[in-house]
N, C-alpha and C positions, 0 to 999 in steps of 0.2 A: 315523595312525589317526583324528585328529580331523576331522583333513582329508577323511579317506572318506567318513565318518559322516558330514556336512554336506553331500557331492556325495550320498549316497544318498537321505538327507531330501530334497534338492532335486529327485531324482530320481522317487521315490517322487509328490513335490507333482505333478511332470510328468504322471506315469501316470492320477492320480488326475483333474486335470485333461482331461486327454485322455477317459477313459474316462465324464465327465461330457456329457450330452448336451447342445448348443449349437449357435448358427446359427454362433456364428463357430469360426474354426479353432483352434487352439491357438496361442500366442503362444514360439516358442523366445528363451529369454535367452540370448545371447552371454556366451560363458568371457571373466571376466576376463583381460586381456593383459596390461596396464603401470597404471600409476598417475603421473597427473602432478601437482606441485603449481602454485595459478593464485594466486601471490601478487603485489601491486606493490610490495613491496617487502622485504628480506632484512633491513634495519636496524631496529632495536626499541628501543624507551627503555623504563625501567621503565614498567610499568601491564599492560593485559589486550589481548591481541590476539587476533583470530579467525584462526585456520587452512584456508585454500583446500584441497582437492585433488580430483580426480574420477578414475574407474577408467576404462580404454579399452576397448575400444570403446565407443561411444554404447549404450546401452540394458543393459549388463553391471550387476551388483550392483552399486549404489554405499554399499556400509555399508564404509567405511572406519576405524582406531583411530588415532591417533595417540601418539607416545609421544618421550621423548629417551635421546639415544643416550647409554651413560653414565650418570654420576652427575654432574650441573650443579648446584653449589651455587646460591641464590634463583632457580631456573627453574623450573614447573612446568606440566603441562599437564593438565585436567580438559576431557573432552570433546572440543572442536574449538579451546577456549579456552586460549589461551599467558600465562601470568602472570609477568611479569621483576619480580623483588623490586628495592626503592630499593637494595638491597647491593652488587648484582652489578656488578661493575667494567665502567669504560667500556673498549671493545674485546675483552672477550670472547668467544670464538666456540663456539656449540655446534649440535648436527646434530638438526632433526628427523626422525624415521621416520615416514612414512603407508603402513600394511600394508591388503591388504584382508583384511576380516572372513571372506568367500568363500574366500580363497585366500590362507592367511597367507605362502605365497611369495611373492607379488607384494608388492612393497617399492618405495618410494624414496625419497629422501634429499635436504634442503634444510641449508644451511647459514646458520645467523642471525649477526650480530655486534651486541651490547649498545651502545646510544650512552648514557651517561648521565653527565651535565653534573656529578652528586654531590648530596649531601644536605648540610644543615646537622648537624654533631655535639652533642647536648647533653652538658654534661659534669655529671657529678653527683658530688659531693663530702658531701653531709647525707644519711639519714633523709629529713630531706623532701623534698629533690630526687628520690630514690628513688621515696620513694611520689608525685611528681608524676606518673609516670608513668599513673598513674590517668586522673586531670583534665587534663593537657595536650591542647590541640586535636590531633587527629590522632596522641597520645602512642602510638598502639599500631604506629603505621605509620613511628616516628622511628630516629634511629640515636642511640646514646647511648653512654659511654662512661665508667667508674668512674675518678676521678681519685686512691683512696685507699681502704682499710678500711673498711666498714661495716659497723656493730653495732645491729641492729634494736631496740627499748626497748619495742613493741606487740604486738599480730598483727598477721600479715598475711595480705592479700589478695590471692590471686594475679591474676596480669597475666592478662589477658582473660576471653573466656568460652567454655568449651568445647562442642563437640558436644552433642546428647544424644540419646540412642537410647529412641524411645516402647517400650511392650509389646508394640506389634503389627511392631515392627520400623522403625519409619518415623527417619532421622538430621536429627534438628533442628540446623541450621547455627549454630555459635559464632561468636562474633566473637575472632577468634585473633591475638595478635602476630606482628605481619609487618617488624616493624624489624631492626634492629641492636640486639644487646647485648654491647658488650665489656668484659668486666669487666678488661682491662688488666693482667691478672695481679692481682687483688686479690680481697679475700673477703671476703663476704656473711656477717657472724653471727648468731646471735639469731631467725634464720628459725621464728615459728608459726604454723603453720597448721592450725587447728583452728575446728569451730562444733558448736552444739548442736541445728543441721540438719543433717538426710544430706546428707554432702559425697562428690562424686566426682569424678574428673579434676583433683584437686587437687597440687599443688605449688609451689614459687617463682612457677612460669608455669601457668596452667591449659591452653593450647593454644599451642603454636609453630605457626605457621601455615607454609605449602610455601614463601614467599619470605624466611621468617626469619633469622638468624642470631645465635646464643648459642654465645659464647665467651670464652677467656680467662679464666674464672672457677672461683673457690670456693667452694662452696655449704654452709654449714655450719647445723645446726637440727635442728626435729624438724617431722613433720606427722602431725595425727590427723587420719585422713579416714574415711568408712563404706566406701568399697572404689575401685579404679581408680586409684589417686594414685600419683604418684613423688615422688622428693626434686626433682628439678628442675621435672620438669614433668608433666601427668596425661595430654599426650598431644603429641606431637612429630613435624611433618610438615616440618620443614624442616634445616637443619644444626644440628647441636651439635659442637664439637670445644674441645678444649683444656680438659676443664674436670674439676672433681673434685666429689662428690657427697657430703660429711659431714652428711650427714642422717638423724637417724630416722623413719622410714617403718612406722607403724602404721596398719593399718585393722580393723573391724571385724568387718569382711565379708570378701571375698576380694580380691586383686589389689593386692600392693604390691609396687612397684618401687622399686629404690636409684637408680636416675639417673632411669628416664620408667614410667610403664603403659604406653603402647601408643607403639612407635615406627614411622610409618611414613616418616620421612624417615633422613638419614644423621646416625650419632654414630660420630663418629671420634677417635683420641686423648684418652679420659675413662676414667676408675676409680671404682668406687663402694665405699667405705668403712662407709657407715652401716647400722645394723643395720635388718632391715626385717621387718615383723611382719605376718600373715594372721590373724587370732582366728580365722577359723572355718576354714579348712583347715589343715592340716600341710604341710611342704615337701614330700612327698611328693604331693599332692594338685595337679590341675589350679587354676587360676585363685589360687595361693598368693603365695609370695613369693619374689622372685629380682631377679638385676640390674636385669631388666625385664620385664615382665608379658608383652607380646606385641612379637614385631617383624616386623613387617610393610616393614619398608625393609634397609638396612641399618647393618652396624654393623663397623667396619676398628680394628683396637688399641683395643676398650675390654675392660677388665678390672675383677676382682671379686673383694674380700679373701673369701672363702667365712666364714672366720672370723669375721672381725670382723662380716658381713651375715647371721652365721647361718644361712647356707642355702647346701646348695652350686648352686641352679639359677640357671642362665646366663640362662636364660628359666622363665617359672611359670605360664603359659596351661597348656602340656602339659607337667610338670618336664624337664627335660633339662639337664644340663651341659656345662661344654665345657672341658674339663682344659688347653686351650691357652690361658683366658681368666680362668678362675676358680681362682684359686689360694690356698695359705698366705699368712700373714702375711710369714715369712721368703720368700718368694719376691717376694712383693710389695714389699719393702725389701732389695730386691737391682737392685743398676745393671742388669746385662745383661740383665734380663726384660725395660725399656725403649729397646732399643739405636734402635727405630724413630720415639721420641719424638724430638721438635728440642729440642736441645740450650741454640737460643737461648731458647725459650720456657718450658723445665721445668728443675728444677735436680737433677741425676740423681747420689747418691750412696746407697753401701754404708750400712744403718741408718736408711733413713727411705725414707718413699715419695713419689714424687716431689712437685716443690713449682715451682709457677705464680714465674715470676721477673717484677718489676714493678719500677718507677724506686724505687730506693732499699735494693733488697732485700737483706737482708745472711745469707747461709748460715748455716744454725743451727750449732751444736757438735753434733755426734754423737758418741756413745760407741758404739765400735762389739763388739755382742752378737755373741757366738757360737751359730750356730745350725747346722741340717742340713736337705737338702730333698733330693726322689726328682725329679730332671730329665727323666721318662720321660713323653710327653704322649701316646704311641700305647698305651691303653688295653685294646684286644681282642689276644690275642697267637694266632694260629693253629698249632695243635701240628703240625698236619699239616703244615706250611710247616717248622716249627722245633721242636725238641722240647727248644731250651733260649732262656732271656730274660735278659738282661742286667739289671739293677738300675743304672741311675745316679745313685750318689750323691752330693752334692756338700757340704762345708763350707761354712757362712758365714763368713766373719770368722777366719778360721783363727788361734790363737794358739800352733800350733806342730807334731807331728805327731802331730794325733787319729787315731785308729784307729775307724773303721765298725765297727759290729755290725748284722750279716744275721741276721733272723729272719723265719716265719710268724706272724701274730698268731695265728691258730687253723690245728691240722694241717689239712691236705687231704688227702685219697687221693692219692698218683700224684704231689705235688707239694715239692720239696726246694730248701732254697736254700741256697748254699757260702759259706763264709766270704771269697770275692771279689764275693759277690751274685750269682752265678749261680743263674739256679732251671733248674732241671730237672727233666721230665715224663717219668713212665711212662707211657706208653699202654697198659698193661694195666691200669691202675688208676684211670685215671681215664673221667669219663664228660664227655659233649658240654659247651658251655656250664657251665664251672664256675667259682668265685669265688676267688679266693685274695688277700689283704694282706699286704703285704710290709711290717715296722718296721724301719727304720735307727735306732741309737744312736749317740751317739759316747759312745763307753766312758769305764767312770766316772763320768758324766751322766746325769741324768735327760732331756736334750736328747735330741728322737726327732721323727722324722717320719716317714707310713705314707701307702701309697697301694693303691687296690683295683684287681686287673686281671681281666677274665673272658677264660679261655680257651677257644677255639673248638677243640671234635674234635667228626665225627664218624662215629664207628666206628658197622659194619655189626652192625643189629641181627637177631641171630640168631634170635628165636621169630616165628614170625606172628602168636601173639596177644600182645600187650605189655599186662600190666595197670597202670595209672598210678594211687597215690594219695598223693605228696605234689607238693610245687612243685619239689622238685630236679628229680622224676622228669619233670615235663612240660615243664621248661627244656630238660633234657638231651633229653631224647628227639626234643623237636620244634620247640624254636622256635629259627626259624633253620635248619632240617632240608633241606638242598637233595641228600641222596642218594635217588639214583631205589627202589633197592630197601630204601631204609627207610623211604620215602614211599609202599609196598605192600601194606605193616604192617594189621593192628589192633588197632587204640588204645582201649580200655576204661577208664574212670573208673571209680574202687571209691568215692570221696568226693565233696565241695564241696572246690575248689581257692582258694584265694585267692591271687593271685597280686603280689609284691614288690616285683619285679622289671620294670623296661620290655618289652614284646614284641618278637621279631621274627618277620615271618610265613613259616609254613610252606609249602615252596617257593618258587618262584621265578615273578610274572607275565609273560605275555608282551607284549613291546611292539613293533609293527609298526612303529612311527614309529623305532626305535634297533634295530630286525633282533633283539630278543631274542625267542628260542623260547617257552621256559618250562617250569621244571621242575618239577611237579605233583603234588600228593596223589593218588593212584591207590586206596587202599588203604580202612578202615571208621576212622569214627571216633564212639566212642558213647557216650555220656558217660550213659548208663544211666539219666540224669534227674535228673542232679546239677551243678552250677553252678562256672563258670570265673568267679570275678569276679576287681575289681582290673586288667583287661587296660588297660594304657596303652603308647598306640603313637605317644608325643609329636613336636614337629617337626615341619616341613614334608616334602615330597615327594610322590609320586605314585602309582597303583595299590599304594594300603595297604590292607589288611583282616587277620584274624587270620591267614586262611588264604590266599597270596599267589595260587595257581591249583590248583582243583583239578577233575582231569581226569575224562573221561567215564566212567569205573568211580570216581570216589571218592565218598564217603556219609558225609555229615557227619549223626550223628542223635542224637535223645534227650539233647539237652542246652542249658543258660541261659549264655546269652555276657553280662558283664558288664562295662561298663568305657569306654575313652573313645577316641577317634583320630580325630590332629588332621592335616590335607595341607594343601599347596598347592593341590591338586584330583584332582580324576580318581581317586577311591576309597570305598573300601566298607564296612561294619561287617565281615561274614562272609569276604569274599573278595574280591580284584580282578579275578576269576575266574574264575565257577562253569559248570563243562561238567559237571558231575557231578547229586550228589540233594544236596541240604540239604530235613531233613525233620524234623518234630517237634522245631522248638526254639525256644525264648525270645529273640528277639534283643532285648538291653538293654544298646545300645552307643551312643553318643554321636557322632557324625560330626562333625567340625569342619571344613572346607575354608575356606580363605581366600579363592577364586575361585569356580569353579563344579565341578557334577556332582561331588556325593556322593552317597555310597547307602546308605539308613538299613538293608538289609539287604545288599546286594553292589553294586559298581560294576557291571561287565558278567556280563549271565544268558544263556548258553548252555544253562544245565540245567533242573533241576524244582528248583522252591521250591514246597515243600507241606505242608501243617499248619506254619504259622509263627504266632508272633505277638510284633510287634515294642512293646516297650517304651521301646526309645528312641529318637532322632530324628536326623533329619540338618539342620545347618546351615551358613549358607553368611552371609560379610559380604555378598555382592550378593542377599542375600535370599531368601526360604522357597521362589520359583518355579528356583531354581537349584540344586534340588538335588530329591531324591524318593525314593521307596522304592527303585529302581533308579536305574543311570543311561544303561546302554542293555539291550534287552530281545529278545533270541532265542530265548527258550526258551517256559517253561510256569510261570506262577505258578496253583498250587490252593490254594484257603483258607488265605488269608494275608490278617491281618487286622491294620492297626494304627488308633489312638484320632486321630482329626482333632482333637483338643486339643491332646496330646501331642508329636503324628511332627514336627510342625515343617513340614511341604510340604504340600500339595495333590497334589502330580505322585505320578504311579506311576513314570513316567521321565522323569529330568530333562532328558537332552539332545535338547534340541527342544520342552520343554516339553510334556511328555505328559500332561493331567492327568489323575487317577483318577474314576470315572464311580462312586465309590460303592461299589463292591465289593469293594474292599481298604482302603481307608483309610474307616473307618465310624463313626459317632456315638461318644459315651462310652457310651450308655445298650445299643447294637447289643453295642459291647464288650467287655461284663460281663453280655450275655442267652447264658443256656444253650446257645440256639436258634440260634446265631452258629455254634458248632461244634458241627452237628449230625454232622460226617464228620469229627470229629476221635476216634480208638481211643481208648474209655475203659479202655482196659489199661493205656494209654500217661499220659494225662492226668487229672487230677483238674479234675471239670466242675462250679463250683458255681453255681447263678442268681446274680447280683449278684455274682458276682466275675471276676477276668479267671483263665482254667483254669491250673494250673500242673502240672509234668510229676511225675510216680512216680518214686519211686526206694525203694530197701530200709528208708529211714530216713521216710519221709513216714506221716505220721497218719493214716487216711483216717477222714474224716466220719463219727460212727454213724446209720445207717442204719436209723430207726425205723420198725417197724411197731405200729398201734395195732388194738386187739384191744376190740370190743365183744359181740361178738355169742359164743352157743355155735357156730355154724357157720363162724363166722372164727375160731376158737379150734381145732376140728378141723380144719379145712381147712390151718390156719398148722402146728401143732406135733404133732399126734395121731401115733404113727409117723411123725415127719419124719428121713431120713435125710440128705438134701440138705446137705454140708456149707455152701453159700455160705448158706442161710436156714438153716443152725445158726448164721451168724455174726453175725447182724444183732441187733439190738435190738426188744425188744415190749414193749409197756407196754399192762396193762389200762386201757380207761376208765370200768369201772363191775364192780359183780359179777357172775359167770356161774355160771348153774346147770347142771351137763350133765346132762342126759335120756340120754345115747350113752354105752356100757362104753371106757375110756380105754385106746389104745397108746403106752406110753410114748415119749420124745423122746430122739431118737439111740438109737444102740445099747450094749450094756455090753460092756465086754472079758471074755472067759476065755482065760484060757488055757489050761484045762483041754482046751477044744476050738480052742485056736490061733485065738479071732478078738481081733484085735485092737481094735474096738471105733470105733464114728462118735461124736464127743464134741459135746454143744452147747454151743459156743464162743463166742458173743455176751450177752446180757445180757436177764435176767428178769425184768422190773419190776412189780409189781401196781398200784402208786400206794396201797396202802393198802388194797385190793377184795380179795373174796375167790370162790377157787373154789370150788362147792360140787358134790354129787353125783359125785365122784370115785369109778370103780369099775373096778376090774379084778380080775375075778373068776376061777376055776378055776386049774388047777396052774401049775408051772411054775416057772423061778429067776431070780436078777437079775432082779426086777421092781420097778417104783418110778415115780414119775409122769414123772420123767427116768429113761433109761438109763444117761446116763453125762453127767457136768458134767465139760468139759475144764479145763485149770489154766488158761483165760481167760475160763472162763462164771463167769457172777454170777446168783443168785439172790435179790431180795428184797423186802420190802416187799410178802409177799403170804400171805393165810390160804388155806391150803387145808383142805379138810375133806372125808372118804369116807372108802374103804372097799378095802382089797388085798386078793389071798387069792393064796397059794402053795404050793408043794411045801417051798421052803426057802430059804433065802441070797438074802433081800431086803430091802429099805427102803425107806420111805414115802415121801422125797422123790426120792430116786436107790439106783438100784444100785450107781452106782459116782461120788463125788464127792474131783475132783481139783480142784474150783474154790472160788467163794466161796458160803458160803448164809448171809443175815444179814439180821437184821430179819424174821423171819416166823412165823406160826402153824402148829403142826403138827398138825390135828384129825383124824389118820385112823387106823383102827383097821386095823392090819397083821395077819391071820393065816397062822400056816404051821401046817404040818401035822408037818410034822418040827421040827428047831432051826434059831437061827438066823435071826432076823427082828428088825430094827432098827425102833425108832418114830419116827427121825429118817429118817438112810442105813442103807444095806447095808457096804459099802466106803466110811469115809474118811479120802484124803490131802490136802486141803484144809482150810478154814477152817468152823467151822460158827458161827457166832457171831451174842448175841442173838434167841435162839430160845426160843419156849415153846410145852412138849410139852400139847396138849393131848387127843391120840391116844394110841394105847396098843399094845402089844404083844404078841402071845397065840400061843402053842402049844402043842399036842399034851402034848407035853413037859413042859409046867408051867413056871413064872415066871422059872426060870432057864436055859432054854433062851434066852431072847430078849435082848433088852437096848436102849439108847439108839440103840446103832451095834451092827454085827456086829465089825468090825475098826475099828480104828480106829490111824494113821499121820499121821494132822493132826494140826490144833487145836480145843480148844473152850473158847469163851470166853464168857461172860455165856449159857448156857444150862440154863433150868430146868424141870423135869416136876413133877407133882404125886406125894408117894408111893404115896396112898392112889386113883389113878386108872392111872398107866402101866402099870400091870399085870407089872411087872420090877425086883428091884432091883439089877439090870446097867447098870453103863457099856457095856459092853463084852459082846457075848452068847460073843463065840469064845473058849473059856477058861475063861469064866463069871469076870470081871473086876467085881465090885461097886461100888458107887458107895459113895462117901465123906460123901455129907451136899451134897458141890461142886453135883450138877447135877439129883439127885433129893430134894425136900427137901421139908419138910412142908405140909401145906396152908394154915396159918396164914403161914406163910413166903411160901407161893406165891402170896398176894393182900394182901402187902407189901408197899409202897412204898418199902422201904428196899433191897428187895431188887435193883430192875431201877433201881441211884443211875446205873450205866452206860451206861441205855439213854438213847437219846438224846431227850428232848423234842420236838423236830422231827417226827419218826416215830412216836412213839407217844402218848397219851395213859396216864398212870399216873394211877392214883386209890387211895389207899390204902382197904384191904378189898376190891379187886376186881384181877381178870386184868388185866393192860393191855389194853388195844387200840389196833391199827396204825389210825392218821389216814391218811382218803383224801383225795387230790389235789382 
């Protein structure tokens, strides 16, 4: 595939060309045929060589790579430049490759042989010999070799100086040991390393350079570093082998490693022991703590006490494990987990962990412990393959004939294990991707070892719409999902997912290069505006993203991707994949590629990407132009916007270096303007100025939504007869007092039932700031009448005087007909009459709050004083509310019933221009002066 896409680009440059008007003709390049190499000579001594070769025919591509064949201990090749470390034995032979860039099949092959005459060996037997390694002329380029035990009595300072990587990405070249270091089978103690400056790439060694060599040693200590440190070394481009790492490994920051942080050369034959510490992530977390931080080379038989290092990751860039490497204590002081170490170099017994043999060494005494361990290193068990697993348990140290005990640590559905260790699966009871730990005892003991296995099913899911709201539900159901007709489905979010667990992606991408089809999401997936975080999709490899391919009918929408995924290259945050819609979502995924073309939102776009907005970024070690928002682009991107601070690229598409012209990748200040998504559905998104939009769901607050109210003609034009529930919902706030000249219709409508309406409620919030209305009038017959109709149990009424004048048939109230919400903090100056009974000088109907109210209106009917009351009914509360006696005209709480008032809320006039009286009102709100009414303070 790569290969296409490179002849199509070149193809493409052809057309463009061509179709350019010019006197001359076009110039055709000749296809790569062969590649030759033009060296005079095949024999090399240590030091740096340059590299001959050209492509054939004359005028063909000639961007050729070079590389070696193999893994060549002190060989390395950067560029066109061959570097033979002082190490590498005379007569050695190894093979270059020169591919072309154009045409990675075309290949050839030279073979070099090492002449070198040897180095002098320094031998070090002190402390100071040791640290001569500092000062010695050329010390960093020497071969050295430990003649005995060393116990460090200082700090120290690691051998050389490492890399370092600016802000803007730029790698400042260290100066890196490139000698020999045999430690001869002997150990290193006393190792500190620590400063009271941010340290990184710190260790023993702070860079092993690519023609290095450290081995035969034991590394024992502690190091504080701020973050990227290892116990041996903070960053390792050459061999390591034979060696043990008893060191602890704290940093402050992120990225501790038990033997190196970042390995890009080979470590072969080593274990790390020492406890290693990350302050600011968890093991669970990218860039924490594990064997080794990152490895970017390789690594053949090293291994990892989990225990004693604390952490079970193999690697800590992106956590991951490796249950073949990383083991128990009891396995790790067991002979046969070393059967591949050399016997002459390590001293390999039951009850200890292996031990560096040197002149003189004499086997320790062991006492050999009885212990137990689960020898099972193939971790995912596939039901459908097998629908039972074997447990293999093993004794340590057998002292005669212990008896195993098979348990679950915690039951599972579906899942049983026999007292042989057999577990066995029901597949009616279990669901896809599930977890089960298995505990071995040897009976009578406390002695126990347990190991976790996830098992792979999955069963045909039967509903077409599938609602998902915890992490079992979205493990099981999809990750990992390669059935065609449950990849059909749709998939619904009820919640925010946090997710525990590593990813794997749904379906299967296709790859033209290795003849895979690919088996594809087809189906709706809609996360309703709620957030998948926690996605870690660690480890190298290739065409990764959450969703592996998803085909021309599938529709990834309304929903925030969160989380982190790390490649080799050639992948995506969302998909490796997209033939489909991806629409309306948050991408806030981290892309890490070690080489090139990552895609901060998809690797390849066959589809529509629309209304997107990416949060987080794609990066690449070969830097920000190697990677992009995509990474090849067929389809249709519409408003898709990410922050040029943030995305990490410049490019829209990476491969070929595409870059963005502006309109997707946009300022910070574009970012967070309104005006950015102006064609993004404000159904769907919440749009604020100055911030970046984020998506609706059932659980999101939405902004209140104030409207300011000065005039009398914005006061009837906003609420006068308003039945509109969306402007019942919003908020108004007076900014001054208003007189109405205009007879008032009240706001919303009141329920009866008497006549089956159910009623329009004003549901948003009534603010005066303190102002008052005045000239309030609704006159002639009529019932449920009140300056609101009806306050729903979400409207709020306050901080506002009103003062007029109602007139009715009967069964009404001054400030609502019918209040099911809050009324507090307000003056009630209106003089309510009805003609019949039944008329409130507060409400009509209350099942709400009425609280901190003073009656300074009154209530009158036909009927006389008992016909009326405070409220007509009353089903709430009332709290801190007072009328005058000898003004309300009622001595009713209550008029329905004829309910009298207790002294509580009608009370005398001396009382009522007390200051002792409103000790509950709030000072903020009101002003109190004793001998006089309060009055509400305006804003």
């Amino acid at each position: 595939m790569k290969k296409i896409i490179t002849m199509m680009l070149l193809v493409l440059s052809l057309v463009l060309v061509a179709c350019t008007p010019s006197e001359e003709p076009p110039t055709t390049v000749p296809d790569v045929e062969s590649i030759e190499f033009n060296m005079t000579s095949t024999t090399v001594a240590p030091g740096e060589h340059t590299l001959v070769a050209k492509a054939l025919p004359e005028g063909s591509n000639q961007q050729i790579r070079f590389s070696i064949q193999g893994i060549v201990s002190g060989v390395s090749i950067t560029g066109n430049k061959l570097n033979v470390g002082n190490a590498v034995e005379d007569g050695m032979k190894f093979t270059v490759v020169a591919t072309s860039v154009y045409d990675p099949t075309i290949r050839a092959t030279l073979e070099f042989t090492v002449v070198n005459v040897g180095v002098e060996v320094v031998e070090i037997r002190t402390e100071e010999e040791l640290r001569a390694i500092h000062t010695n002329e050329g010390g960093l380029s020497l071969s050295y070799v430990l003649m005995n035990d060393i116990e460090l009595t200082a700090p120290w300072t690691p051998i050389g100086i490492a890399e370092v990587e600016t802000d803007s990405g730029q790698i400042i070249p260290g100066t890196p040991f490139n000698g020999i270091f045999n430690g001869n089978g002997f150990t290193i103690s006393g190792i500190l390393v620590e400063s009271e400056e941010p340290l990184f790439n710190a260790g023993f060694f702070a860079q092993i350079g690519a023609t290095a060599i450290v081995k035969n040693t034991t590394f024992e200590g502690i190091v504080n570093a701020t973050g990227w440190s290892g116990g041996i070394a903070g960053i390792n481009e050459g061999l390591i082998e034979n060696v043990v790492s008893n060191v602890r490994v704290t940093v402050t920051g992120t990225s501790a490693g038990s033997l190196v942080s970042v390995n890009r050369g080979l470590i072969q034959y080593a274990y790390g022991i020492g406890k290693v510490v990350s302050e600011t992530n968890p093991n669970t977390s990218g860039r924490s703590a594990g064997l080794v931080v990152a490895n970017d080379g390789s690594m053949i038989e090293v291994y990892g006490d989990y225990q004693a290092l604390e952490t079970p990751n193999y690697t800590a860039f992106s956590p991951s494990t490796n249950p073949m490497y990383m083991l128990p204590t009891v396995d790790m002081k067991t002979s046969s987990t070393w059967a591949s170490f050399d016997a002459d170099v390590w001293y390999i017994e039951n009850g200890t962990y292996p031990l560096l043999k040197h002149e003189g060494f004499v086997p320790p005494v062991i006492v050999p412990e009885l212990g137990i361990t689960i020898k099972n290193t193939e971790l995912n068990h596939d039901v459908e393959v097998s629908s039972e697993l074997q447990i293999n348990a093993e004794v340590i140290n057998p002292e005669g004939s212990e008896v195993i005990i098979y348990a679950l640590k915690e039951a599972v559905a579906g899942v049983s294990v026999s007292e042989s260790g057999l577990v066995t699966f029901d597949t009616a009871l279990i669901s896809a991707n599930f977890q089960f730990t298995v505990v071995v005892t040897i009976d009578g003991t406390e002695i126990s070892a347990e190991k976790t296995f996830t098992g792979v099913y999955n069963p045909e899911i039967v509903d077409d719409t599938v609602y998902i709201e915890t992490e079992t539900q979205l493990l099981n159901l999809l990750a990992g999902q390669t059935n065609p007709d449950n990849l059909s489905k749709t998939f619904v979010l009820l919640n925010d997912i946090v997710l525990t667990s590593n990813w794997t992606a749904i379906g299967i991408a296709p790859n033209e290069d290795e003849g895979v089809v690919g088996v594809p999401f087809t189906g709706v997936f809609d996360g309703q505006g709620y957030k998948i975080s926690g996605i870690s999709m660690p480890g190298g490899g290739w065409n990764k993203g959450f969703f592996g391919y998803i085909g021309t009918t599938g529709v990834v929408k309304n929903t925030h991707f969160e989380g982190n995924i790390e490649a080799n290259a050639w992948s995506g945050a969302l998909a490796a994949n997209n033939s489909g819609t991806i629409m309306d979502v948050v991408v806030d995924i981290e892309v890490y590629v070690w080489g090139n073309n990552g895609g901060a939102i998809v690797e390849h776009n066959h589809g529509l990407l629309k209304n997107i907005i990416v949060l987080g970024k794609a990066v690449s070690d070969s830097g920000p132009t190697a990677v992009g928002l995509v990474v090849t682009n067929f389809g249709t991107l519409e408003d898709v916007y990410a922050n040029v601070d943030t995305v990490g690229t410049p490019n829209l598409v990476s491969n070929g270096g595409v870059a963005d012209d502006g309109t997707h990748i946009i300022s910070a200040e574009s970012f967070v303007a309104a005006a950015t998504y102006v064609n993004f559905d404000s159904a769907t998104w919440l749009i604020v100025d100055g911030q970046v939009p984020q998506l609706i769901n059932e659980d999101t607050v939405l902004p209140e939504v104030v409207v300011y109210i000065e005039t009398e003609a914005e006061l009837l034009s906003l609420l006068a007869g308003q039945t509109d529930p969306e402007a019942l919902s919003k908020t108004y706030k007076l900014k001054n007092d208003i007189v109405l000249t205009t007879d008032w219709t009240a706001v919303g409508i009141a329920p009866n039932e008497d006549e089956a309406i159910v009623g329009i409620p004003f549901t948003g919030v009534f603010d005066g700031q303190g102002y008052k209305i005045s000239g309030i009038n609704m006159p002639g017959g009529g019932w449920n009448k009140g300056f609101f109709g009806y306050i729903g149990e979400t409207g709020v009424v306050k901080n506002t005087h009103f003062e007029g004048f109602l007139e009715a048939n009967a069964w009404s109230g001054a400030l609502a007909a019918n209040n099911s919400g809050t009324i507090q903090d307000v003056v009630v100056d209106i003089e309510v009459y009805v003609w019949g009974a039944n008329g409130g000088a507060i409400v009509e109907h209350n099942h709400g709050l009425l609280k901190n109210i003073i009656v300074l209106g009154k209530a009158v009917s036909d009927n006389g004083p008992t016909a009326v009351g405070l409220v007509v009914t009353n089903f709430g509360t009332l709290e801190n509310v007072f009328a005058n006696v000898d003004t309300v005209g009622t001595p009713n709480l209550v008029s329905f019933g004829g309910v009298a008032d207790d002294g509580t809320y009608i009370i005398s006039a001396e009382s009522f221009v007390a200051a002792a009286t409103y000790v509950n009102f709030s000072s903020d709100v009101w002003t109190i002066i004793d001998g006089s009414t309060p009055v509400l303070k305006q804003a």
